[in-house]
C-alpha positions in Angstrom: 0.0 0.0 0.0 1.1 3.4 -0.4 1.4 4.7 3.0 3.8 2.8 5.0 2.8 4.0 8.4 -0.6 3.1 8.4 -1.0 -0.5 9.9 -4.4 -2.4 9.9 -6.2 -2.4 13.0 -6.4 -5.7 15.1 -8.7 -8.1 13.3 -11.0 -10.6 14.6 -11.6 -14.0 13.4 -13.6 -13.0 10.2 -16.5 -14.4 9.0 -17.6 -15.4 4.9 -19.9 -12.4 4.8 -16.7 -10.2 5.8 -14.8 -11.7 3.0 -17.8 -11.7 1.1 -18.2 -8.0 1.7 -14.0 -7.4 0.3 -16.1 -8.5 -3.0 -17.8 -5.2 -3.3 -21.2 -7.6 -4.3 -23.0 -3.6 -4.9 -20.5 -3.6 -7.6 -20.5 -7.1 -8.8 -24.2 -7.0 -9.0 -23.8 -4.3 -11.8 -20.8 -6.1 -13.3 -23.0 -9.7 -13.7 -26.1 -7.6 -14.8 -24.3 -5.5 -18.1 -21.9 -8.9 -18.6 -25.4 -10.5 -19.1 -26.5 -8.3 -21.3 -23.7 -7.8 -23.4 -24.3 -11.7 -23.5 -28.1 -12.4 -24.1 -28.4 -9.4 -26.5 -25.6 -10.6 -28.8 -26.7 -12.3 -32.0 -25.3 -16.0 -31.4 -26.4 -18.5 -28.8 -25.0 -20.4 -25.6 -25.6 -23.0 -23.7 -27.2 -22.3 -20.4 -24.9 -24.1 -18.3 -21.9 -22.4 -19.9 -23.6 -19.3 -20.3 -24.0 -19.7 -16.2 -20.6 -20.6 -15.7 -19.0 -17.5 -17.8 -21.2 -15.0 -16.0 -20.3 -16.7 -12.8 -16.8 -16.3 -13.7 -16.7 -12.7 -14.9 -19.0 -12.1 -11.2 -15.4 -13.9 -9.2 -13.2 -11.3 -11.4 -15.2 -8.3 -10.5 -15.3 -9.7 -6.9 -11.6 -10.1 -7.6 -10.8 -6.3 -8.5 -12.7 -5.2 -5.6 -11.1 -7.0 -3.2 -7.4 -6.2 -4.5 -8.6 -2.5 -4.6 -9.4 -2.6 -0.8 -6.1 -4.0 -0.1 -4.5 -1.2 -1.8 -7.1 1.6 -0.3 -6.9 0.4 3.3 -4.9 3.5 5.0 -7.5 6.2 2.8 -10.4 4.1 3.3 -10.3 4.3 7.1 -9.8 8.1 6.5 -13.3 8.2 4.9 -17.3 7.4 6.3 -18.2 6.6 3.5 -15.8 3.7 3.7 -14.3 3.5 7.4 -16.2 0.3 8.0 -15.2 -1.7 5.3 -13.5 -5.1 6.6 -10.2 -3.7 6.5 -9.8 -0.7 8.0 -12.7 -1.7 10.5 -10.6 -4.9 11.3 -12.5 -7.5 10.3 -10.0 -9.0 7.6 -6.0 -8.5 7.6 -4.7 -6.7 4.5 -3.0 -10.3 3.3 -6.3 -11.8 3.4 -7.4 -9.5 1.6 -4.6 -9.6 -0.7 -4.7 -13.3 -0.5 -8.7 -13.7 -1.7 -8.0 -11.2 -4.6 -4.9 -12.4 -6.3 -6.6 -16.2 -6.0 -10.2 -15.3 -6.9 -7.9 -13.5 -10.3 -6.3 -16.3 -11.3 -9.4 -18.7 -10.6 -11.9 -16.8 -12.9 -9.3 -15.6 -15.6 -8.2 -19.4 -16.1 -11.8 -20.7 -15.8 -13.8 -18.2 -18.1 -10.8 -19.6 -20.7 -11.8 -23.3 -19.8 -15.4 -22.3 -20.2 -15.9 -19.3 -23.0 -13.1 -18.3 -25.1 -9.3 -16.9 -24.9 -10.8 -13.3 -26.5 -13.3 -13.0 -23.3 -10.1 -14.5 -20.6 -7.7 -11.5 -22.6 -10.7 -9.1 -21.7 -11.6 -9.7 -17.8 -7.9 -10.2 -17.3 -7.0 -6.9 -18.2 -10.1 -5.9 -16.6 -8.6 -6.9 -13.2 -5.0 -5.4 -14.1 -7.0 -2.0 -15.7 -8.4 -1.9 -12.5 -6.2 -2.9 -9.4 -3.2 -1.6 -10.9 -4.0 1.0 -13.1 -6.5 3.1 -11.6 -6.4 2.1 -8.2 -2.4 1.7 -7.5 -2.1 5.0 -9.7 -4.7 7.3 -11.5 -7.1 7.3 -8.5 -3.9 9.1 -6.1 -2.4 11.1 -9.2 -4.8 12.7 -11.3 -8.1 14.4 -10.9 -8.8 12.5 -14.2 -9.0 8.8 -12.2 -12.7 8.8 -12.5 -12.6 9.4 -16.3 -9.5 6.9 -17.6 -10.9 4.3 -14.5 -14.4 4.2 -15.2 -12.9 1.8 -18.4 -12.7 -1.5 -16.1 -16.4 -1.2 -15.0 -17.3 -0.6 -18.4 -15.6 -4.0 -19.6 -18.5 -6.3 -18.3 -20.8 -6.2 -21.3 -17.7 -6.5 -24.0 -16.7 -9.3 -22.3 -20.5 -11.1 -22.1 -20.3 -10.4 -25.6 -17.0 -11.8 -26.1 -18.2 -14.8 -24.8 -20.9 -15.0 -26.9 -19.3 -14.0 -30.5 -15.7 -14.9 -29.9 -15.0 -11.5 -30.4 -15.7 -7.5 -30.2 -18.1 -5.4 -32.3 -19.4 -1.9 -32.5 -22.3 -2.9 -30.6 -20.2 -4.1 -27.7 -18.1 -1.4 -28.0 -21.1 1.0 -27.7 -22.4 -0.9 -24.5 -18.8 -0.1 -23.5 -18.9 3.8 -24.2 -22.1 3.6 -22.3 -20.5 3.2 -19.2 -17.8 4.8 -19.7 -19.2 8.0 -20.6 -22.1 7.6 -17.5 -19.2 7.2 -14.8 -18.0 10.8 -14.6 -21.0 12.2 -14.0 -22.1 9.8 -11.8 -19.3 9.9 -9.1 -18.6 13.5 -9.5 -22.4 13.8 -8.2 -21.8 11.4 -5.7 -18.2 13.6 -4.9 -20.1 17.1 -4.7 -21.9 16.0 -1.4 -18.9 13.7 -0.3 -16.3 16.6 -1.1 -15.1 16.2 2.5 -14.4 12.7 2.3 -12.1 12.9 -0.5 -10.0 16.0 0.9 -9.8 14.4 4.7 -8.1 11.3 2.5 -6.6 13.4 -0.1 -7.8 11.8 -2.8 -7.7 14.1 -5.7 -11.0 13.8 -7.0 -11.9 16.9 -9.2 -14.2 18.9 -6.6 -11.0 18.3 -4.3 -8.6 19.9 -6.8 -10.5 21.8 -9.1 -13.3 23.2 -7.5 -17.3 22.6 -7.5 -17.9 25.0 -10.2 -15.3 22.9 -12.9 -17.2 19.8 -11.0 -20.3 21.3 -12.3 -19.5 22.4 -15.6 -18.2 18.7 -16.0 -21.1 16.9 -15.0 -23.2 18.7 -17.9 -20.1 18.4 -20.7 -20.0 14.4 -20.2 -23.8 14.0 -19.5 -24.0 15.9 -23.2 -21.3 13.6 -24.8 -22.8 11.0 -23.3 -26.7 11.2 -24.5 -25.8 10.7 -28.1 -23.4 7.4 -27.5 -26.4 6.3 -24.8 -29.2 6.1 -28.2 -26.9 5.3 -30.7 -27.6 1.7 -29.9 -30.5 1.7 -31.0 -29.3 1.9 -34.8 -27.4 -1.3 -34.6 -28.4 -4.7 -34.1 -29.2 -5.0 -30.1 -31.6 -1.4 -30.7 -34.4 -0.4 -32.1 -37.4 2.0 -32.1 -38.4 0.3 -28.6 -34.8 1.4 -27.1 -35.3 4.7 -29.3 -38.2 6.1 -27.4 -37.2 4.9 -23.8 -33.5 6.2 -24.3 -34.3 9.4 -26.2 -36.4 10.2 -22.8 -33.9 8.8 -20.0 -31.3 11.0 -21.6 -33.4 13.8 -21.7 -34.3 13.7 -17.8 -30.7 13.2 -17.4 -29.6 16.1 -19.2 -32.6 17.9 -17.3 -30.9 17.3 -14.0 -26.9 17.9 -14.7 -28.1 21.6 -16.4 -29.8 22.2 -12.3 -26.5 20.8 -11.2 -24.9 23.1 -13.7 -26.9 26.0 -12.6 -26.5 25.8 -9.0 -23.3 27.1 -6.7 -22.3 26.0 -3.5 -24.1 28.2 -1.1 -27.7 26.9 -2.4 -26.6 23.5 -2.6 -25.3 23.5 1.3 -28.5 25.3 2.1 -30.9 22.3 1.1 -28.4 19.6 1.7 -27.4 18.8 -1.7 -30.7 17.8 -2.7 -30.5 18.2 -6.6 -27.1 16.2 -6.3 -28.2 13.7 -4.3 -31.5 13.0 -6.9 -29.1 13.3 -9.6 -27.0 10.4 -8.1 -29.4 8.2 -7.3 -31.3 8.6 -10.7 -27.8 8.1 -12.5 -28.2 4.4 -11.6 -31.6 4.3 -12.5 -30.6 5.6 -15.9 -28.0 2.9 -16.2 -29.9 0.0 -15.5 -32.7 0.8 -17.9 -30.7 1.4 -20.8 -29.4 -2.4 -19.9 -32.8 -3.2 -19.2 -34.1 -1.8 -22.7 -31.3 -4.2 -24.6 -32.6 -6.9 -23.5 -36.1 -5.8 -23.9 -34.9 -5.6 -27.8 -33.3 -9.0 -27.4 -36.6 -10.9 -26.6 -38.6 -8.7 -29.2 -36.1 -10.1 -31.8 -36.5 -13.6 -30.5 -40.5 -13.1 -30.8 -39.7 -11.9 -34.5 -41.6 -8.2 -33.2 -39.1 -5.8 -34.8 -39.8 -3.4 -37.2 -38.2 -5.0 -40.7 -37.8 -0.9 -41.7 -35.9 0.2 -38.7 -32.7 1.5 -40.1 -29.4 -0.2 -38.8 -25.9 0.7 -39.1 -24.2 -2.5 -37.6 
């Protein structure tokens, strides 16, 4: 870890929903859900049991990356409320347990999604757990006010690699599924770091409201929220879309744009005043928004199954 005077508090004997908990399972619920996607919407088809057993890996490799990340975060986690009572720095797991669980649970569901799915998909979540643990979490997320932006690549990996699994490779349409998330993550956690601006300084983390400022934070928030409403329908012109996704996307992103413009509009003084209410709504429907644009592929995916698609929708993939 980086800081070499901060020990781990004394641990107890943990339990399996402590080591569960070094999983991050909020995260890996997201990671299975978009992997499953990216699998179900893609034009070929797998057999159930392997289909389980692929998602089930790609679920131990997210679990995986999180675990490795707490290792690495202990002495700023413990610095933070948001975090303080994760099983490290609340002492319910030593750091090389922690270490221990991640590095195995790598190796386990990197060589089994191989065994099971395909080398292309292995290459994918491997690098997914490097991209992560190493990358952003050993160096963006201390170094750059950018960490958000370049990190927010390994949880948008899921879906390529679901589709990877599927098609043996990548196409525009995973990659889309990819720019999805990758585009919604800014905005998301620079919401999230508005009203926990304190947590991030106290740990000096430099998240952008930390180095920057809120108003750069703000003006943020709306840039990426428009970049990203145009990648968030353009879906619907390939093969997992259509007019179904159209409509409900054309509407999410409006809403969303909706709220990072009050965001946008809004200073510091009238956001301490009502408790960062707008940010806080904006937040919590950012994962809202997510989710149904997932929700809508598959939607497409069953209409195309029932034969219910519109034979003059235009496609460009």
């Amino acid at each position: 870890m980086s800081d070499a005077t901060w020990t781990s508090p004394a641990a107890h004997e943990a339990q399996f929903s402590d080591y569960f908990e070094l999983l991050k399972p909020r995260v890996m619920r997201l990671v299975i859900f978009t992997a499953a996607v990216g699998l179900l919407a893609a034009p070929a088809t797998v057999h159930p049991v392997i289909a389980f057993a692929t998602i089930l890996c790609i679920a131990v490799g997210a679990g995986a990356s999180g675990a490795l990340n707490m290792w690495w975060d202990a002495d700023i986690d413990i610095k933070m409320e948001r975090t303080a009572k994760r099983p490290i720095p609340s002492g319910r797991v030593t750091s090389d347990e922690a270490l221990g669980v991640g590095l195995v649970l790598s190796i386990f569901s990197v060589a089994f999604l191989f065994l099971f799915g395909n080398p292309v998909a292995a290459g994918l979540l491997a690098f997914t757990i490097f991209f992560y643990a190493v990358i952003y979490s050993m160096w963006l997320k201390r170094a750059t006010p950018q960490n958000i932006v370049i990190g927010g690549a390994a949880g948008a990996f899921p879906p390529m690699i679901g589709w990877a699994v599927a098609t043996g490779g990548i196409s525009l349409e995973s990659v889309l599924m990819f720019g999805l998330i990758f585009m919604w993550t800014p905005p998301h956690f620079w919401a999230l770091a508005l009203f926990r601006n304190d947590d991030y300084t106290n740990a000096d983390v430099p998240m952008l409201p930390v180095v920057a400022g809120t108003r750069v934070t703000r003006n943020q928030i709306l840039i990426y929220t428009v970049l990203l409403a145009p990648i968030a329908v353009l879906p619907a012109f390939t093969s997992v879309g259509g007019p179904v996704y159209f409509l409900a996307a054309f509407v999410l992103n409006a809403l969303f744009l909706k709220g990072a413009y009050l965001i946008w509009r809004r200073n510091d003084a009238v956001a301490e005043a009502d408790g960062y209410r707008v940010e806080k709504r904006f937040f919590g429907f950012s994962i809202l928004y997510l989710f149904l644009h997932f929700v809508l592929l598959l939607v497409e995916a069953g209409l195309r199954a029932a034969d219910l698609t519109l034979a003059n929708w235009p496609v460009i993939a």
